[in-house]
VMD Tcl script that builds the backbone (N, CA, C; Angstrom):
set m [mol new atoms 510]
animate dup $m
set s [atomselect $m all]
$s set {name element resname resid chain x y z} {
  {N N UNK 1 A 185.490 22.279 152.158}
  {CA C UNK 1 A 186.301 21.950 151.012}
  {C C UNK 1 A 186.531 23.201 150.187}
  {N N UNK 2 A 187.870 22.971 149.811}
  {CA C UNK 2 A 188.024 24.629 148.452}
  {C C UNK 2 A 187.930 24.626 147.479}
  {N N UNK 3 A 187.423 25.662 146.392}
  {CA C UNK 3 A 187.452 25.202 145.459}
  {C C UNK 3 A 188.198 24.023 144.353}
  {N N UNK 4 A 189.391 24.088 144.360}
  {CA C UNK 4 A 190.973 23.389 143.905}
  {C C UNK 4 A 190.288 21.728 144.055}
  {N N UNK 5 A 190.019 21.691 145.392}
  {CA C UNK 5 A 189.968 20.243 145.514}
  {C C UNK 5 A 188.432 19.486 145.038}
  {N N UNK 6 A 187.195 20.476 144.926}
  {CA C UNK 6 A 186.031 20.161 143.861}
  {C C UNK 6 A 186.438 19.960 142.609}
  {N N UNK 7 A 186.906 21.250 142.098}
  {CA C UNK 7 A 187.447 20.487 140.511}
  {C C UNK 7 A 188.374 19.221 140.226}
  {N N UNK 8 A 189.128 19.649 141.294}
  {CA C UNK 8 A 190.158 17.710 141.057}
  {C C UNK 8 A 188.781 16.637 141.030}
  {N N UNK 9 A 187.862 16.673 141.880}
  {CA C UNK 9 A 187.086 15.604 142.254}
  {C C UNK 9 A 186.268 15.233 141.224}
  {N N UNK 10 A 185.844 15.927 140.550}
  {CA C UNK 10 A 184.979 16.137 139.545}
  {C C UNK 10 A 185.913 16.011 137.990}
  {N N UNK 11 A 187.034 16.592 137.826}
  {CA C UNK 11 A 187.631 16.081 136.606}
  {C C UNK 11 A 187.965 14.653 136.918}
  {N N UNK 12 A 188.153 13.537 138.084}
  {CA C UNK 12 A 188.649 12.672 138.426}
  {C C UNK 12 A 187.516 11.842 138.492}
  {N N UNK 13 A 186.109 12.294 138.542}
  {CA C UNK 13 A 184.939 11.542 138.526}
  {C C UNK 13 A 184.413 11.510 136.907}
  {N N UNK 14 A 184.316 12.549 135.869}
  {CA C UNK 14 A 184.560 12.384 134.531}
  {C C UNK 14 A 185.780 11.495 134.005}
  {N N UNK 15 A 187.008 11.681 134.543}
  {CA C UNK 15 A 187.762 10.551 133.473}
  {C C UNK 15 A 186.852 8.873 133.779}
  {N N UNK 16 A 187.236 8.894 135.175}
  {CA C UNK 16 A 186.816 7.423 135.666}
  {C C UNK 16 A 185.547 7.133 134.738}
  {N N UNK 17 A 184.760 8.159 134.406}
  {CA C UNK 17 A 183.653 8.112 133.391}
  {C C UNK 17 A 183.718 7.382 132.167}
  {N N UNK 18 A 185.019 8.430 131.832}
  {CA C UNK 18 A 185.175 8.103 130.087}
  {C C UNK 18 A 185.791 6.929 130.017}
  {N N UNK 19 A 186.571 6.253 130.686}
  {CA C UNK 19 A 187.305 5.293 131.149}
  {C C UNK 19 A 186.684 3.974 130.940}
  {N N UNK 20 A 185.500 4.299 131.942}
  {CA C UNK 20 A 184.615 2.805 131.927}
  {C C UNK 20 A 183.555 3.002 130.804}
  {N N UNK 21 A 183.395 3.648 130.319}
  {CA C UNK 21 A 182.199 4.044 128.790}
  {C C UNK 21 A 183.342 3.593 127.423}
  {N N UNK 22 A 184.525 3.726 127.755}
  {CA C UNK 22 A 185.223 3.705 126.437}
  {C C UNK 22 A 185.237 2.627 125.328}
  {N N UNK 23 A 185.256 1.433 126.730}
  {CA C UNK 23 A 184.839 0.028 125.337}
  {C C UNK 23 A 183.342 -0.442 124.328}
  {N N UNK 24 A 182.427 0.536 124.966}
  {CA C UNK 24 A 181.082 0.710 124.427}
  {C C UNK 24 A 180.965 1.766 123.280}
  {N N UNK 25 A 182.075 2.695 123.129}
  {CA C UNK 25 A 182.246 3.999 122.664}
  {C C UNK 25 A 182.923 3.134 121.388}
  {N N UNK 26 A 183.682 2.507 121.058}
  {CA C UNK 26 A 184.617 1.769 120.419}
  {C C UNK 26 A 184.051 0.607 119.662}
  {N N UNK 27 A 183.294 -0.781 120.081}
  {CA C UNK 27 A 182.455 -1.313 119.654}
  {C C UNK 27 A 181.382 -0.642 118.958}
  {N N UNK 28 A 180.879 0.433 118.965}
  {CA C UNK 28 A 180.346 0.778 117.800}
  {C C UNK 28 A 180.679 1.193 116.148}
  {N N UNK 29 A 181.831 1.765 117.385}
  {CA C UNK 29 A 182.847 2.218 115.670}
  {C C UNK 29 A 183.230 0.685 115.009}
  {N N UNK 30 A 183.584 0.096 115.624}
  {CA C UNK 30 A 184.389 -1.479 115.189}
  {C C UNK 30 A 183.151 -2.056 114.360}
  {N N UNK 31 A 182.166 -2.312 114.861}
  {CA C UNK 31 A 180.730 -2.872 114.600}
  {C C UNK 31 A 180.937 -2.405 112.855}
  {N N UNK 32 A 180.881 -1.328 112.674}
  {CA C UNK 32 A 180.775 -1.021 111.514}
  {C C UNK 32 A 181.602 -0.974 110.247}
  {N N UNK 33 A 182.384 -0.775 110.317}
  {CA C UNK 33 A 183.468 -0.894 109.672}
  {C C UNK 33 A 183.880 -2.393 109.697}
  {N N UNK 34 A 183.400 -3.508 110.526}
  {CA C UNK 34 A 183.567 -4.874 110.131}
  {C C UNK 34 A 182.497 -5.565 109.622}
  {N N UNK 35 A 181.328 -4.851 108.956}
  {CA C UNK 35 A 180.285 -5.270 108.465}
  {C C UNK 35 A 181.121 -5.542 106.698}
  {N N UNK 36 A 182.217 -4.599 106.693}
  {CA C UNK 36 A 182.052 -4.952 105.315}
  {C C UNK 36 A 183.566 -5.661 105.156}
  {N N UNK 37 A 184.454 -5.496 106.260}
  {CA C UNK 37 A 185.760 -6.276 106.432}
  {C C UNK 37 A 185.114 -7.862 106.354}
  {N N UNK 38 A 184.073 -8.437 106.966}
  {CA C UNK 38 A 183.150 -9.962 107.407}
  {C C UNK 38 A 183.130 -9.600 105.894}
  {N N UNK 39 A 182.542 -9.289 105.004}
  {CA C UNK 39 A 181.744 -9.838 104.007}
  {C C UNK 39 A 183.320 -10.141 102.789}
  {N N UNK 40 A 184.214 -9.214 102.389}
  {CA C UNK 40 A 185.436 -9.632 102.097}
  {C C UNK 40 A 186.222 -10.941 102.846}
  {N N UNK 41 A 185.826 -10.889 103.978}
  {CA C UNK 41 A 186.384 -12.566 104.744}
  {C C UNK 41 A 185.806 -13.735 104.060}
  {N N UNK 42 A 184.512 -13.362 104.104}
  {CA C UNK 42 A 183.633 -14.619 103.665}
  {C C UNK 42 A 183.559 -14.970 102.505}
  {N N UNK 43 A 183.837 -13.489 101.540}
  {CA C UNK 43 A 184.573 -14.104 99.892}
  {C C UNK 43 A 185.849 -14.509 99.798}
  {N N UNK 44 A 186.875 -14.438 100.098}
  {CA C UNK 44 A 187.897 -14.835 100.378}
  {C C UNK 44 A 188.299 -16.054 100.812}
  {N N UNK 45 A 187.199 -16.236 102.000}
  {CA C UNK 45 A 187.270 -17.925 102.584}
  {C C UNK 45 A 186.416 -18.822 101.463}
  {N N UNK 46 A 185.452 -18.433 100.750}
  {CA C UNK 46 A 184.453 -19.272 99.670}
  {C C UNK 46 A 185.638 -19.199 98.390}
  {N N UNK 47 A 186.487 -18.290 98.151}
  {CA C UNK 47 A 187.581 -18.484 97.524}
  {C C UNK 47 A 188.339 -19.570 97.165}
  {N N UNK 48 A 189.280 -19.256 98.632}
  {CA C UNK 48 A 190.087 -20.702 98.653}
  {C C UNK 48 A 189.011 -22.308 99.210}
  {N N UNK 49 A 188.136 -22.089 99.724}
  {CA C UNK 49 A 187.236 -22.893 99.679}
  {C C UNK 49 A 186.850 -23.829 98.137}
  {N N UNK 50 A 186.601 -22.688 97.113}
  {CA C UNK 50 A 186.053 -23.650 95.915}
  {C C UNK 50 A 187.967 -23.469 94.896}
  {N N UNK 51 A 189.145 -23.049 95.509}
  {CA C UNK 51 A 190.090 -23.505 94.901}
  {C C UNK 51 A 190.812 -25.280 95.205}
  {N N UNK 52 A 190.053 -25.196 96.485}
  {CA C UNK 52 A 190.454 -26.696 97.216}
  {C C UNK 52 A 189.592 -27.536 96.637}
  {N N UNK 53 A 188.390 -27.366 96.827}
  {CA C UNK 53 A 187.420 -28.165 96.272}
  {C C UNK 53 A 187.611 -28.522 94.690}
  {N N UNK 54 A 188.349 -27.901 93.761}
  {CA C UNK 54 A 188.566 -27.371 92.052}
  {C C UNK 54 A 190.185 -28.640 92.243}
  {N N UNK 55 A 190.997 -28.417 93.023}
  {CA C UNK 55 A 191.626 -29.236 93.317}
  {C C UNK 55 A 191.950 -30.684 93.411}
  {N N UNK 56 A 190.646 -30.870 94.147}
  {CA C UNK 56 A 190.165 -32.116 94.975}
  {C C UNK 56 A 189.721 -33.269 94.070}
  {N N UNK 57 A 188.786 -32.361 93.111}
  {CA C UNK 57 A 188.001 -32.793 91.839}
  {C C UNK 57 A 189.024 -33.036 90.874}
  {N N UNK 58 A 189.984 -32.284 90.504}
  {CA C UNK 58 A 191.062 -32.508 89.912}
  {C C UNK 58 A 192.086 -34.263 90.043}
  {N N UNK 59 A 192.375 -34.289 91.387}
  {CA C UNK 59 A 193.253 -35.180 91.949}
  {C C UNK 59 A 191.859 -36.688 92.045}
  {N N UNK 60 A 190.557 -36.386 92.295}
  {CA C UNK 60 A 189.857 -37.706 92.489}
  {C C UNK 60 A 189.626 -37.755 90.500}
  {N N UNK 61 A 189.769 -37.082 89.871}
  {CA C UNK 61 A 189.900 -37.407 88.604}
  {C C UNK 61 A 190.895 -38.422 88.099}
  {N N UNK 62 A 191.847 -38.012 88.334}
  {CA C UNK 62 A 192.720 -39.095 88.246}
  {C C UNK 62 A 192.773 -39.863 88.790}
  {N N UNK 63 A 192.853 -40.325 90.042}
  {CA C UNK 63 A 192.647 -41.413 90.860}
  {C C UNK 63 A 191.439 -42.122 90.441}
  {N N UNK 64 A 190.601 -42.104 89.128}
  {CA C UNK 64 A 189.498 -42.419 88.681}
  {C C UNK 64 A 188.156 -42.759 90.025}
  {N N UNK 65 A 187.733 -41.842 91.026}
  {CA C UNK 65 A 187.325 -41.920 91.639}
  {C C UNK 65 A 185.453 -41.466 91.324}
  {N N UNK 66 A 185.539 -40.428 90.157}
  {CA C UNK 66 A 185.045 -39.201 89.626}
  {C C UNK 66 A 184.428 -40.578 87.979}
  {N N UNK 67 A 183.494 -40.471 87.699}
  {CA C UNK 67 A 183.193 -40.844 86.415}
  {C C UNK 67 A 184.087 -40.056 85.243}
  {N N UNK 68 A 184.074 -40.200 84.289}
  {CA C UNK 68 A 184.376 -39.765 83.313}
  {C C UNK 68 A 183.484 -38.455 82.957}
  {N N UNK 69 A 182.245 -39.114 83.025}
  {CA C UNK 69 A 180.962 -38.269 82.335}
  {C C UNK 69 A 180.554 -37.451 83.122}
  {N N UNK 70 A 180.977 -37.155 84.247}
  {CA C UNK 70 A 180.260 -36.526 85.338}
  {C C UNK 70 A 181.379 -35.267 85.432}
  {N N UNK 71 A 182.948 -35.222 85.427}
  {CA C UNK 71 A 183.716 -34.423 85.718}
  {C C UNK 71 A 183.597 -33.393 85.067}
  {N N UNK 72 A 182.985 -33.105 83.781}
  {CA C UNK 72 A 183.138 -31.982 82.877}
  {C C UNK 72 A 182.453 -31.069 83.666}
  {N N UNK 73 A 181.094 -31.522 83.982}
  {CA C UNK 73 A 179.751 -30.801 84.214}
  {C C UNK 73 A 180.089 -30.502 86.136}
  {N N UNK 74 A 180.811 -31.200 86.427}
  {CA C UNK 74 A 181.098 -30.593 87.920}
  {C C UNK 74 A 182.157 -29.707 87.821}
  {N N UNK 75 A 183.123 -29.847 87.210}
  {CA C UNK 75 A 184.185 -28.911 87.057}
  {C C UNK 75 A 183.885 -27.395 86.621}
  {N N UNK 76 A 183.219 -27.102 85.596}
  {CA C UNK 76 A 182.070 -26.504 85.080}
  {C C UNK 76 A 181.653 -25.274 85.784}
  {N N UNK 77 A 180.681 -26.523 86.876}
  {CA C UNK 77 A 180.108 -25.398 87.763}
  {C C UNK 77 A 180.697 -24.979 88.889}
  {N N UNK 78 A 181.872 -25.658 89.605}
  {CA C UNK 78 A 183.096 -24.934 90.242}
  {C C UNK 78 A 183.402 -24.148 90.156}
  {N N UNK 79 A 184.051 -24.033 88.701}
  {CA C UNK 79 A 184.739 -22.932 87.854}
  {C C UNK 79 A 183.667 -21.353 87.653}
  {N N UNK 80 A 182.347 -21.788 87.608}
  {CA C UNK 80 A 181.373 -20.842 87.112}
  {C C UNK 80 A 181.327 -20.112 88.377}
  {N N UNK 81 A 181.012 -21.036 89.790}
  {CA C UNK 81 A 181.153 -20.413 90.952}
  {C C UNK 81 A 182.445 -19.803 91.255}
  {N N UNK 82 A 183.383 -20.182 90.980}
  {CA C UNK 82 A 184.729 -19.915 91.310}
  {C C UNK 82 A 184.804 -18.191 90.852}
  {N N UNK 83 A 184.829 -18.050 89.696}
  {CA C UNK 83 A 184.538 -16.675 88.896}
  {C C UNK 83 A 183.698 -15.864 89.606}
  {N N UNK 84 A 182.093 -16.298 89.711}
  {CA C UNK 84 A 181.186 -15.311 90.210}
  {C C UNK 84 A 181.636 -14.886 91.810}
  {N N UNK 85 A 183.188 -15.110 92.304}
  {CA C UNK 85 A 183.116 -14.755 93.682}
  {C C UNK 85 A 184.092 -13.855 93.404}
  {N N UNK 86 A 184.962 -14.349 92.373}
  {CA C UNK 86 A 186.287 -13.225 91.823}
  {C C UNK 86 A 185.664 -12.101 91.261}
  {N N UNK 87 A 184.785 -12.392 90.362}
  {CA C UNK 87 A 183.656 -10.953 90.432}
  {C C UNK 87 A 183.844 -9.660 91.307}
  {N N UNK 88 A 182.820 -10.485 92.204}
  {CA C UNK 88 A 182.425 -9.699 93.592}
  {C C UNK 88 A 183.791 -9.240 94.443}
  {N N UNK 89 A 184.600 -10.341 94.565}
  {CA C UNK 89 A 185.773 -9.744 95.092}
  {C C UNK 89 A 186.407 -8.861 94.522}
  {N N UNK 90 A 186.583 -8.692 92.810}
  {CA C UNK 90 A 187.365 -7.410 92.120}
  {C C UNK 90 A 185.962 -6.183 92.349}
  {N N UNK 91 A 184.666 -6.106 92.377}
  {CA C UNK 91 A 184.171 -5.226 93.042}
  {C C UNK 91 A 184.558 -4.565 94.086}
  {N N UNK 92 A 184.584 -5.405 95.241}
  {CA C UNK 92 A 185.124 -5.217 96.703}
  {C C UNK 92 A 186.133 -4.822 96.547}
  {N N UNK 93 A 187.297 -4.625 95.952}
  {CA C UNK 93 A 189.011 -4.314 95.898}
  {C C UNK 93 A 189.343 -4.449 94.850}
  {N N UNK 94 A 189.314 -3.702 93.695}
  {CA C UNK 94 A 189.362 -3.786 92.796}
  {C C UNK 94 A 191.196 -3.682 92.813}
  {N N UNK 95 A 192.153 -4.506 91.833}
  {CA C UNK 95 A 193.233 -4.740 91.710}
  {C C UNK 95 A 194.085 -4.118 90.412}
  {N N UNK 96 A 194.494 -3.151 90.168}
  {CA C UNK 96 A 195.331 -2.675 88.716}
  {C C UNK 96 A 195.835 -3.615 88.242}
  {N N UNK 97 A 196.007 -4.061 87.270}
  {CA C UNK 97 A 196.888 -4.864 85.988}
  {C C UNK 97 A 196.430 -5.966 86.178}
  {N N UNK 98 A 194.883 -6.456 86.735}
  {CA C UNK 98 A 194.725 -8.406 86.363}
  {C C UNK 98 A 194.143 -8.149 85.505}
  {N N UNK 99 A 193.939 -9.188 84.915}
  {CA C UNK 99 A 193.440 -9.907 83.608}
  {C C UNK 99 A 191.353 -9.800 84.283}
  {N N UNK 100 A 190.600 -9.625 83.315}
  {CA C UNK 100 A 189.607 -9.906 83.309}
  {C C UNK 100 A 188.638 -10.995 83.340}
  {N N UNK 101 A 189.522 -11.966 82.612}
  {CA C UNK 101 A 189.000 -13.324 82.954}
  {C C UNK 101 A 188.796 -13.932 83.832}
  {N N UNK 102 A 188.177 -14.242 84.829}
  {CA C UNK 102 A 188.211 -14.885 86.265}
  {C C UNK 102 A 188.127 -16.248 85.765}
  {N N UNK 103 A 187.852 -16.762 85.415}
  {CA C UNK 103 A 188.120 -17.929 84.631}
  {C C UNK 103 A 189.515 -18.735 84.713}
  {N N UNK 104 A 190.055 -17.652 84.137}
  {CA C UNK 104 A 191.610 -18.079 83.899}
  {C C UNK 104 A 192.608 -17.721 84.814}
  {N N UNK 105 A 192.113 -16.815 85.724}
  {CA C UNK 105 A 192.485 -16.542 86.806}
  {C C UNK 105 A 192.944 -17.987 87.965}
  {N N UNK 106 A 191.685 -18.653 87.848}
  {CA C UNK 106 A 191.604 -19.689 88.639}
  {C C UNK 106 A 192.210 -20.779 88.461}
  {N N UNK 107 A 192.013 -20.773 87.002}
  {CA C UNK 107 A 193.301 -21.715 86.236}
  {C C UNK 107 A 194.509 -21.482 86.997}
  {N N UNK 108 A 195.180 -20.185 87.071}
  {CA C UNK 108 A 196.256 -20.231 87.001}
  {C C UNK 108 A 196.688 -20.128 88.694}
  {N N UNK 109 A 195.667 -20.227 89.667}
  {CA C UNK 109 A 195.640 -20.619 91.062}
  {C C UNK 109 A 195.823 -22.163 91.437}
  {N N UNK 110 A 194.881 -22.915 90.797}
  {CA C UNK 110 A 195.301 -24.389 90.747}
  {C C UNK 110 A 196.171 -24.725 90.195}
  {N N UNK 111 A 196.437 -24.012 88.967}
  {CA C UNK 111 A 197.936 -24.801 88.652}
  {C C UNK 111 A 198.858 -24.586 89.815}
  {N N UNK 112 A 199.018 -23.026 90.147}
  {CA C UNK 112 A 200.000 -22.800 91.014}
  {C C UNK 112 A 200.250 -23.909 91.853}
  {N N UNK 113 A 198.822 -24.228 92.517}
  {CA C UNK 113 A 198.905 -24.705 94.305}
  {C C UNK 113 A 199.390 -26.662 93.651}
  {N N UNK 114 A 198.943 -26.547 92.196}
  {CA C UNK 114 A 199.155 -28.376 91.924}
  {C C UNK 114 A 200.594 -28.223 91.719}
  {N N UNK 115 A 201.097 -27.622 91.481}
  {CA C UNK 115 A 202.868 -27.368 91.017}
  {C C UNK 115 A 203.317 -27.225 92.660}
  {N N UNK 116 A 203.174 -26.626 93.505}
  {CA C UNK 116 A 203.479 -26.499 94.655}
  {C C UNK 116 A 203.078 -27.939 95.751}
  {N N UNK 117 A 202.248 -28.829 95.208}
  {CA C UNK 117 A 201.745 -29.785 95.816}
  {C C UNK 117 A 202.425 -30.998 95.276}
  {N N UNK 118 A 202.620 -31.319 94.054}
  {CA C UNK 118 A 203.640 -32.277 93.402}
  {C C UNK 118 A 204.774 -32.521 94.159}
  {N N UNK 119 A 204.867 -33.534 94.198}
  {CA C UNK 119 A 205.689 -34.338 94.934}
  {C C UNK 119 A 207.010 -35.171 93.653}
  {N N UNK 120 A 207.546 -34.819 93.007}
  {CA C UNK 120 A 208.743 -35.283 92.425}
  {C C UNK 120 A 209.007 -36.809 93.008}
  {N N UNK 121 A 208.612 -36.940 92.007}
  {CA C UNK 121 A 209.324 -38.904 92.592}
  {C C UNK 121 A 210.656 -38.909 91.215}
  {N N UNK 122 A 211.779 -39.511 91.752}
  {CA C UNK 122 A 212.524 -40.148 91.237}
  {C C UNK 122 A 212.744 -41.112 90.999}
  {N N UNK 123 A 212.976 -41.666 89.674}
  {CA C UNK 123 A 212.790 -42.739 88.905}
  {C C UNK 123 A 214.066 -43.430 88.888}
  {N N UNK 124 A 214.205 -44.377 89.950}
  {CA C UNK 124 A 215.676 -44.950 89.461}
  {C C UNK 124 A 215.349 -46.220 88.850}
  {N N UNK 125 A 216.570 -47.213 87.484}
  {CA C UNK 125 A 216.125 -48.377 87.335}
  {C C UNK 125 A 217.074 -49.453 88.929}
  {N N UNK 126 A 216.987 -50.600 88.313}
  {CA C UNK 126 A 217.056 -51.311 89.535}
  {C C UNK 126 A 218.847 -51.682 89.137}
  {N N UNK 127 A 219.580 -50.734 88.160}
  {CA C UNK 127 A 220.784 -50.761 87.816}
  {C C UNK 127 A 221.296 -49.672 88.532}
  {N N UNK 128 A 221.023 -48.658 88.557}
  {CA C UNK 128 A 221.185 -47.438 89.283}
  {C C UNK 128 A 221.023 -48.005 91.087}
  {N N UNK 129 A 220.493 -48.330 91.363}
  {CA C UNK 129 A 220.070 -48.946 92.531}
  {C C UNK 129 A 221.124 -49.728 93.203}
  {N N UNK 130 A 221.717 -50.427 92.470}
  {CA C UNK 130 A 222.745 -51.285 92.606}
  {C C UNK 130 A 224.274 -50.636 92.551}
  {N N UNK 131 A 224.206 -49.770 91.795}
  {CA C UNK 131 A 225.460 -49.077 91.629}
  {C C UNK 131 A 225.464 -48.062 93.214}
  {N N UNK 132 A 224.325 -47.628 93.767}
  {CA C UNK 132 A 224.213 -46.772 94.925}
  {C C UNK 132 A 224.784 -47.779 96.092}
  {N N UNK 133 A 224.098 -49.086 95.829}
  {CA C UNK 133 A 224.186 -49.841 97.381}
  {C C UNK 133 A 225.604 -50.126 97.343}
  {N N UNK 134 A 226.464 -50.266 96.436}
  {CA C UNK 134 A 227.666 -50.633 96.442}
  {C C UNK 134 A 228.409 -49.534 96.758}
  {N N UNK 135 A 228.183 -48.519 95.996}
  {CA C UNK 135 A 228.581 -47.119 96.832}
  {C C UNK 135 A 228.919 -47.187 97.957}
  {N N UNK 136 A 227.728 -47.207 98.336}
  {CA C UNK 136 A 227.768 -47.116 100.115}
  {C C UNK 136 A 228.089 -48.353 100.751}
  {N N UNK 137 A 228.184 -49.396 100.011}
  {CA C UNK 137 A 229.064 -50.710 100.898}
  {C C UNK 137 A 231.015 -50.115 100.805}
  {N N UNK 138 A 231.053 -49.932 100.141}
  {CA C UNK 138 A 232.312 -49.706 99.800}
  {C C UNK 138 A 232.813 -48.399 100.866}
  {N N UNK 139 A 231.984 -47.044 101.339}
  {CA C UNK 139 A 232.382 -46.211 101.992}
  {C C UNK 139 A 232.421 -46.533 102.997}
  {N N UNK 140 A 231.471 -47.287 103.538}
  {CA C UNK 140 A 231.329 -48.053 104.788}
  {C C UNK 140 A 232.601 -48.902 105.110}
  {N N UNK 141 A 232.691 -49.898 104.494}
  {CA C UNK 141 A 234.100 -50.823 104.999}
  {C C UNK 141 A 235.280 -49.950 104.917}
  {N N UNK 142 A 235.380 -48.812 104.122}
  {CA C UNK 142 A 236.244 -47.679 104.337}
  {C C UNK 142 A 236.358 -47.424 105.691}
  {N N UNK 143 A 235.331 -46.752 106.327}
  {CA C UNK 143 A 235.358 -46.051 107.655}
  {C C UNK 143 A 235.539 -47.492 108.792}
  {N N UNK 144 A 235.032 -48.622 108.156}
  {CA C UNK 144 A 234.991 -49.622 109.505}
  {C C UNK 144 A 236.441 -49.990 109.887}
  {N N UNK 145 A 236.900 -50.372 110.879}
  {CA C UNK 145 A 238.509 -50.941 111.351}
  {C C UNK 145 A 238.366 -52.484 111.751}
  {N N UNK 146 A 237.155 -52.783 112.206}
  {CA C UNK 146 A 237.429 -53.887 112.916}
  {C C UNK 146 A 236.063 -54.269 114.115}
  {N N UNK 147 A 236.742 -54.526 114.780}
  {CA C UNK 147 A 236.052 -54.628 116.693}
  {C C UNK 147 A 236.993 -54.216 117.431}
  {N N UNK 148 A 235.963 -53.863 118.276}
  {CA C UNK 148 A 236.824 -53.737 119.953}
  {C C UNK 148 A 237.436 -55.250 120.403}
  {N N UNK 149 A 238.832 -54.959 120.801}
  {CA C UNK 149 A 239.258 -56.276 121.497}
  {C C UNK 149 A 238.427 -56.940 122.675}
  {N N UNK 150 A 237.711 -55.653 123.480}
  {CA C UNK 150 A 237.964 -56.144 124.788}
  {C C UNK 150 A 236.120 -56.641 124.762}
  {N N UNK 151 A 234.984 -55.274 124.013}
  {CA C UNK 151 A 233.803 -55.639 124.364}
  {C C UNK 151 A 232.894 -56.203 123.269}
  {N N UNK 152 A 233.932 -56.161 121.554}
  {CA C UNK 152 A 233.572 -57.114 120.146}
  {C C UNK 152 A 232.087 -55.632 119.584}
  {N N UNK 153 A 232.047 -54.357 120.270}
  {CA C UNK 153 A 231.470 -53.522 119.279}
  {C C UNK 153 A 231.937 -53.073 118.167}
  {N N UNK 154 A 231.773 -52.620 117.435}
  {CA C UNK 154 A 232.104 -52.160 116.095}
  {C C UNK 154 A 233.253 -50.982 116.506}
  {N N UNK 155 A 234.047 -50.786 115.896}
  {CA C UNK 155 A 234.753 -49.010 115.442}
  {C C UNK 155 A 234.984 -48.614 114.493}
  {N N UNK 156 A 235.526 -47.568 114.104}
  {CA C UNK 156 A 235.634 -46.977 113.116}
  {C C UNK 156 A 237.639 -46.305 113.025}
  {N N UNK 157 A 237.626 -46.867 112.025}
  {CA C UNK 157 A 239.298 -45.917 112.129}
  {C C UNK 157 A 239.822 -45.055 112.317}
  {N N UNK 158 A 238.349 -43.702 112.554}
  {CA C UNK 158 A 239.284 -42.798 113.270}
  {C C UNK 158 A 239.327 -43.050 114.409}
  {N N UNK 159 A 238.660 -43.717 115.676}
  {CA C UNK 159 A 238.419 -43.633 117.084}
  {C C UNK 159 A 239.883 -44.285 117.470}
  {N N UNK 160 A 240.057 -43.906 118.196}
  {CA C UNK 160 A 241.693 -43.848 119.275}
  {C C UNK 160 A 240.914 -44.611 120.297}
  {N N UNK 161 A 239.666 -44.591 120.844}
  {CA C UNK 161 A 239.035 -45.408 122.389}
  {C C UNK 161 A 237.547 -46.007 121.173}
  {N N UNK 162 A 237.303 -47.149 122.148}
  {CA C UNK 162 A 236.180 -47.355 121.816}
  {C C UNK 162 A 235.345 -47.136 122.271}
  {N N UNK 163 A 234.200 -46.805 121.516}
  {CA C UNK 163 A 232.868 -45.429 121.329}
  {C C UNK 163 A 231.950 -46.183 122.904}
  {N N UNK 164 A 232.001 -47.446 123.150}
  {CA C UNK 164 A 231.176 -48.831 123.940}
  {C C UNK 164 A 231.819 -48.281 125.302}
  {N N UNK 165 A 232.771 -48.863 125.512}
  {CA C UNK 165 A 233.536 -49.301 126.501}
  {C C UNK 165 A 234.538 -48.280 127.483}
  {N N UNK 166 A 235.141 -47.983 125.774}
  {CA C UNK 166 A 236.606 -46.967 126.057}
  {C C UNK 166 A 237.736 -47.128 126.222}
  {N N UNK 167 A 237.737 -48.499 125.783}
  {CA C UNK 167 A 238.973 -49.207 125.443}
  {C C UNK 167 A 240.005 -48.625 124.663}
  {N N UNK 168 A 241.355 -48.446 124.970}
  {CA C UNK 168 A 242.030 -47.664 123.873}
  {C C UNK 168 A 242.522 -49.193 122.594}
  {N N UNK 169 A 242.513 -48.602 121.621}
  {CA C UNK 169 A 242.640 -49.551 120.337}
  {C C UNK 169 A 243.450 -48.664 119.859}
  {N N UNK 170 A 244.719 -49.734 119.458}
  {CA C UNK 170 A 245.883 -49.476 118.983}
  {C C UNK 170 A 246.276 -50.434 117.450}
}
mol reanalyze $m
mol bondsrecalc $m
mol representation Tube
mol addrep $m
């Protein structure tokens, strides 16, 4: 063998090296740098965790599900937890221009998500109601013509054939 073709063999036996070592080489770096990415996850998820829960308590309040006497003192300590994670999280990533209050912070998360969750019902009386159904009786016998001669389905005045059959209607 000549020299030329030892070194090919040997730079070709090092890559194949680095090659199969590389995902072990990599998991370490990753390992670390997600020790503290995990711990921002896990405030983040205990986050929206006690905003749902702050929620929940909210909505079984009304639905009188919740005592009276009991909601202050659970809400309370939601809220107290709720804060001590916004804490730690403005530690972890600290944010320019919020407000200091975590408190009110959270306030203004539940309101958000209860404004976004409201469901708008419309209030019609049973006069309004009546004025609609006639509406639409009236547009209806507009568009209707009749029947088909031949198979007695419905048409409509614009159709030239019927929609059933295919009867031409004249």
């Amino acid at each position: 063998m000549d020299l030329g073709a030892i070194f090919l063999l040997i730079s070709v036996a090092v890559l194949t090296g680095l090659f199969i070592a590389r995902p072990f080489i990599e998991r370490r770096r990753i390992s670390s740098v997600s020790a503290s990415n995990q711990e921002l996850s896990s405030l983040l998820a205990e986050r929206d965790r006690l905003i749902s829960a702050l929620q929940e308590l909210d909505f079984d309040h009304t639905l009188g599900k919740i005592p009276a006497s009991d909601y202050p003192a659970m809400r309370v300590s939601l809220l107290q937890h709720a804060s001590d994670i916004l804490r730690q999280l403005d530690v972890m990533q600290p944010q320019a221009g919020t407000s200091s209050d975590a408190e009110s912070r959270v306030e203004a998360v539940i309101a958000a998500r209860r404004a976004d969750a409201a469901v708008q019902k419309v209030e019609t009386s049973e006069d309004d109601l009546e004025e609609l159904i006639a509406a639409r009786r009236i547009a209806r016998k507009e568009k209707s013509s009749g029947f088909c001669p031949q198979c007695g389905k419905p048409v409509l005045r614009s159709d030239r054939f019927c929609p059933s059959c295919g009867k031409s209607i004249s």
